[in-house]
Structures are given as structure tokens and as C-alpha cells.
C-alpha positions in Angstrom: -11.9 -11.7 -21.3 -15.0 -13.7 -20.6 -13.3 -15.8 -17.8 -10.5 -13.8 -16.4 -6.8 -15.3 -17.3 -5.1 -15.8 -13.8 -1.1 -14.9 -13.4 1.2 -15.9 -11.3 4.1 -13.5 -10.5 7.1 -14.0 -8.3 9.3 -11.2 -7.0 5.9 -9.2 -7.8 6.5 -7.0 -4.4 8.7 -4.4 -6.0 10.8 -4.1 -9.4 10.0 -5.5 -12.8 7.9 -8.4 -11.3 5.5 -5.3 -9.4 5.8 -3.7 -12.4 4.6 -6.9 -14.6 1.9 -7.9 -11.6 0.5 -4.0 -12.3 0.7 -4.2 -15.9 -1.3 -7.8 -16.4 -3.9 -6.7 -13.7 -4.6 -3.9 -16.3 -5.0 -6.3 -18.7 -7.8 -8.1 -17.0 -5.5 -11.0 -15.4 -6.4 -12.0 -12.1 -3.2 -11.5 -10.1 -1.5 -13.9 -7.6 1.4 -11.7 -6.5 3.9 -13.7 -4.6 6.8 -12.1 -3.3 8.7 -12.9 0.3 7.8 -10.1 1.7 3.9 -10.3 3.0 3.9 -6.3 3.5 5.3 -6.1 -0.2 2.5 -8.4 -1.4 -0.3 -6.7 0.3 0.7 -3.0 -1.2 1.3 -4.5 -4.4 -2.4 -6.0 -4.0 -3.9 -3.2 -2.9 -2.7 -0.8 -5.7 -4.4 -3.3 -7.7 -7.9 -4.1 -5.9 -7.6 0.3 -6.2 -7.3 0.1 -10.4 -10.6 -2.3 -10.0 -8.3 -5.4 -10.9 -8.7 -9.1 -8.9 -5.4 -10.1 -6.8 -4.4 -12.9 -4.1 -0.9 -12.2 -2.1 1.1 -14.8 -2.0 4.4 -15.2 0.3 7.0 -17.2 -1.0 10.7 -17.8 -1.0 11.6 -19.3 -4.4 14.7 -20.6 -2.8 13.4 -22.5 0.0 11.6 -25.8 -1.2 9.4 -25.9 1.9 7.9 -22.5 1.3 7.4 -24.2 -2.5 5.3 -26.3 -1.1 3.3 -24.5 1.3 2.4 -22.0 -1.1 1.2 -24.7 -3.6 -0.9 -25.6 -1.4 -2.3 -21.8 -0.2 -2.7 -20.8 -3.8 -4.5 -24.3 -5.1 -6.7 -23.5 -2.1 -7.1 -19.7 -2.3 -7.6 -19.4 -6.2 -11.0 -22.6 -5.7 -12.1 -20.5 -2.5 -11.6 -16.7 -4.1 -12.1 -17.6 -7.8 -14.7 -20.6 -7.6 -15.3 -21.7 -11.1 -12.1 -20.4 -12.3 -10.2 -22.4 -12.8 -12.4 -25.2 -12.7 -9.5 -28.0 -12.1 -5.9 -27.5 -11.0 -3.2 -30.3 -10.0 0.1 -29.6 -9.1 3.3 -32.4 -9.1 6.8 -32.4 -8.2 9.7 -33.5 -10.8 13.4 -33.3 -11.2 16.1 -35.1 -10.2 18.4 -33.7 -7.3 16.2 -30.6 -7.5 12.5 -30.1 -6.7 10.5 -28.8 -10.0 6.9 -27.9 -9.2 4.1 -27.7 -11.4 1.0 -26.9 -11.5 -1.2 -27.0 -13.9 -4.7 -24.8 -13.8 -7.9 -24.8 -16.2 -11.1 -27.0 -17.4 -10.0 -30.5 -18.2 -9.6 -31.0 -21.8 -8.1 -33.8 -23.6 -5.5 -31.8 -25.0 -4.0 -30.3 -21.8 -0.6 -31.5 -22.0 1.1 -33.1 -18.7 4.1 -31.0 -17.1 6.8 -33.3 -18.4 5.5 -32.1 -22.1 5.4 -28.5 -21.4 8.8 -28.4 -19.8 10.0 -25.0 -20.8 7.3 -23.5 -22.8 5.3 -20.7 -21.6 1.5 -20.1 -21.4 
């Protein structure tokens, strides 16, 4: 890849999301591995950094909305600072009714990125 993919995994610290984290660092994905435990995320990082692959830890609890929001925030912040360039724009919203859906949305403007509400259960 000429500009690194990056992936975000959740419940990356152990079990089939470690195992996914592992397998798309080897890949050539730049890893965000976000997990609730910060330990978990760290040794899951460093296994990768080891294999010569790129990887942020991330703590989050996919259950609490707070910690939703905070980690928005740490990863929009950590991917411009570690991966400058890439990618070159990101946003992030909040939809849903009763329940709080957050997107974000990472890469070089285009006029054919589609907007969250028209992505809504398709993957990347």
C-alpha cells in the first residue's frame, strides 16, 4: 500500500478482535487497537510495533457513551499527530434517536465521500 489503510478495532486486547488487530497489521494496516483494558492495548501494540507494523492504543468502553466520546476525540487527535498526512481530513458526528451513533469519517476530501447517514451499515 502506498498510503497505509488505517483500522480500527474494538475488543482488539485479547480474542478474535487481537487476533483481527494482528492479522491487518500484517497486512500493512495501521492499527488503532481499542480495547478497555489500557494494559491489553499496550501488549497488543507492542506485539505489533515487534512484527515492524504501525499501531495507536486506544481505551474504550463501547458501552459507556462518554468514553465514545473521549476516544473520538483521542483518536481524531492521535491518528493527525502520529500519522500526519494520513488521513488528510477526518470529521466525526453523532446520530440516532434515543441512542448515540458515532461516526467518523477519515480520508482526502473527495466529492464522492458519502455522508454517514448514506453509509449506514455498509462496511469499508
Amino acid at each position: 500500500m502506498d498510503h497505509p489503510e488505517i483500522a480500527v478495532v474494538t475488543g482488539a486486547g485479547r480474542g478474535l478482535g487481537r487476533a483481527t488487530a494482528l492479522a491487518l497489521a500484517e497486512n500493512g494496516y495501521r492499527v488503532v487497537v481499542a480495547t478497555r483494558s489500557a494494559a491489553s492495548a499496550d501488549a497488543v501494540v507492542s506485539r505489533i510495533e515487534e512484527a515492524g507494523g504501525e499501531a495507536l492504543p486506544l481505551q474504550l468502553d463501547i458501552g459507556d457513551p462518554r468514553s465514545i466520546d473521549s476516544a473520538t476525540t483521542t483518536l481524531l487527535t492521535a491518528v493527525a499527530a502520529t500519522w500526519s498526512g494520513s488521513p488528510s481530513r477526518c470529521s466525526s458526528t453523532t446520530r440516532g434517536s434515543g441512542t448515540s451513533r458515532r461516526w467518523v469519517r477519515c480520508g482526502p476530501p473527495t466529492s464522492t465521500t458519502r455522508s454517514p447517514s448514506t453509509s449506514a451499515g455498509r462496511s469499508s
